[in-house]
N, C-alpha and C positions, 0 to 999 in steps of 0.2 A: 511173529516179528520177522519183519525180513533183514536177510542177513549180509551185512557191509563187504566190501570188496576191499582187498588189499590195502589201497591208498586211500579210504576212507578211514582201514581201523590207526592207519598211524598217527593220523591228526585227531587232536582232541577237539571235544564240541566248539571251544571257544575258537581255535585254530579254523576250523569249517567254516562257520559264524561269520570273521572278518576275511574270510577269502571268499565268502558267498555275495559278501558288502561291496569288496572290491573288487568284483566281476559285476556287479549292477550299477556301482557309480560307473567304471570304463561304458559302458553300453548309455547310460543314463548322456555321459558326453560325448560319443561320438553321436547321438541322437541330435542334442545340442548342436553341434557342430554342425550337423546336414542342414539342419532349421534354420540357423543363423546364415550360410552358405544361396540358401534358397532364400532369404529374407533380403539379402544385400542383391541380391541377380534384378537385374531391369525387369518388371513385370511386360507381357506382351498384349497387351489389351486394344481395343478399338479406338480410334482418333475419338470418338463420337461418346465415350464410355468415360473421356479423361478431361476432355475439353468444360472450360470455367463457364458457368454463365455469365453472358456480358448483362452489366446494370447503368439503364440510362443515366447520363448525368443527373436529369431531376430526380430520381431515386435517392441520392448521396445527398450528404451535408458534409461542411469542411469545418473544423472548432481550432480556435486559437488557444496555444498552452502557452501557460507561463516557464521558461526555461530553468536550469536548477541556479542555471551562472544567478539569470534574476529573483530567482527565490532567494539562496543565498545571501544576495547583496542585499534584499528588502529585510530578511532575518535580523541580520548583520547589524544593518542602521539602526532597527526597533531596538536592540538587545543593546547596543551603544550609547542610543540617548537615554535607556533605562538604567544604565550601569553610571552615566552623569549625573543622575539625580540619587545615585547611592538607593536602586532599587534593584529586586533581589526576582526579576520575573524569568518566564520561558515564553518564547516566543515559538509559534507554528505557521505554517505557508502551506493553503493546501490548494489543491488546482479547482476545476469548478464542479468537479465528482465529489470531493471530501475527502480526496489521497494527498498524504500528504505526501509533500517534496519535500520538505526540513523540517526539522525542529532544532532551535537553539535554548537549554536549558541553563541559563546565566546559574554561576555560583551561588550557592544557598537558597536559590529558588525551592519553593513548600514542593512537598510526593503532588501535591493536588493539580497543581500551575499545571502539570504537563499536559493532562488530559481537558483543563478546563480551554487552555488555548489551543489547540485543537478543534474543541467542539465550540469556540466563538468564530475561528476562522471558518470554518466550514457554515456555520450559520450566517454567516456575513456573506461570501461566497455562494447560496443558496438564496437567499433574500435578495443580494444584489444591494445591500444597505447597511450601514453601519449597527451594530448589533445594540447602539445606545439606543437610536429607535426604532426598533424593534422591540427594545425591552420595555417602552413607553404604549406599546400597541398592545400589549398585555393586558394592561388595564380592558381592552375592547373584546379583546377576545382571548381569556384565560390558557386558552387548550389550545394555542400553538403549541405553550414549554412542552406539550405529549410527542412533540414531535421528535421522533430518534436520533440521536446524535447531533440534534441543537442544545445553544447556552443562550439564554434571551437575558445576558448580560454585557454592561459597554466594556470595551474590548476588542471588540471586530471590526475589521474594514475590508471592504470588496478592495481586488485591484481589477478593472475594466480595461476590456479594449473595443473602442468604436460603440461604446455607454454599453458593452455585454459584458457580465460576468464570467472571468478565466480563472480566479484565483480569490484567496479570501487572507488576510492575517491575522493573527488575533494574538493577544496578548493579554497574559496571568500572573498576580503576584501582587503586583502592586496595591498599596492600601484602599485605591478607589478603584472604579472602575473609570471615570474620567482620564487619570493618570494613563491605566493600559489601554485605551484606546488611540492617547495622545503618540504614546509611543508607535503604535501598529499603524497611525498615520503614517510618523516619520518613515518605518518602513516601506510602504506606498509610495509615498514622496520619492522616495532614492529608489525604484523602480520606474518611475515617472520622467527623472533626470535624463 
């Protein structure tokens, strides 16, 4: 057993222990510190090493969004004419990926509305067409409904710009589907204003 040195017998195990700790965190950050120091400094690399490749114009595509101000106010309207007819829905705005940019969940609207209007907006929005017909091409062809994150129920309206799909609205709750789609007009409409 080899045998301790003066200023090890004074401290006990547990005393050595945390001064052993805190002799490897200090080291552990000024480590740190160099890394971080070397991380923030201008790297010195070749022009040719850093330079973007340029992409012809033909190459790119430009896509029109719908803004939140006009999401908002299309939400707005839907969930206003729904709230006149003493109906209890949620209303969604999604852009023409399926993200949405709002949701407005009118008071006492069902757990279910949230998710169902969403996925008529994005299927309306996808389709390029109101989700009532849509839900009449069923009949033709069963196995769209497989398609993920569509609702092939009325409810949905494209909003377009220049006859292209940017945006979809959809709306949930209401006793028919007639009803929420009347609504998801109106919001349309007051994007259109």
């Amino acid at each position: 057993m080899k045998a301790m040195n003066p200023v090890q017998q004074k401290f006990s195990r547990r005393a050595r222990v945390a001064t052993g700790g805190a002799v490897l965190a200090a080291v552990a950050l000024s480590g740190f510190g160099a890394v971080s120091a070397n991380a923030s400094a201008p790297a010195t690399t070749s022009a040719a090493a850093t330079s973007a490749a340029a992409v012809p114009d033909q190459a790119t595509t430009a896509s029109t969004h719908l803004t939140i101000d006009a999401a908002t106010k299309a939400a707005q309207a839907a969930l206003d004419a729904a709230e006149k007819e003493n109906q209890r829905v949620t209303v969604a705005v999604v852009d023409r990926n399926g993200n949405t940019i709002v949701t407005l969940r009118g008071d006492g609207a069902g757990p279910q509305s949230y998710e169902s209007a969403e996925r008529k907006a994005f299927t309306a929005a996808a389709w390029n067409a109101p989700t009532s017909q849509l839900a009449e091409r069923l009949q033709q062809t069963p196995n769209l409904k497989d398609i993920p994150g569509t609702l092939f129920l009325a409810g949905g309206v494209p909003v377009t710009a220049e006859k292209a799909p940017i945006a979809g609205i959809g709306v949930a709750g209401a006793p028919s589907g007639a009803l929420d789609e009347k609504f998801a007009q109106t919001g349309a409409n007051a994007v259109a204003r």
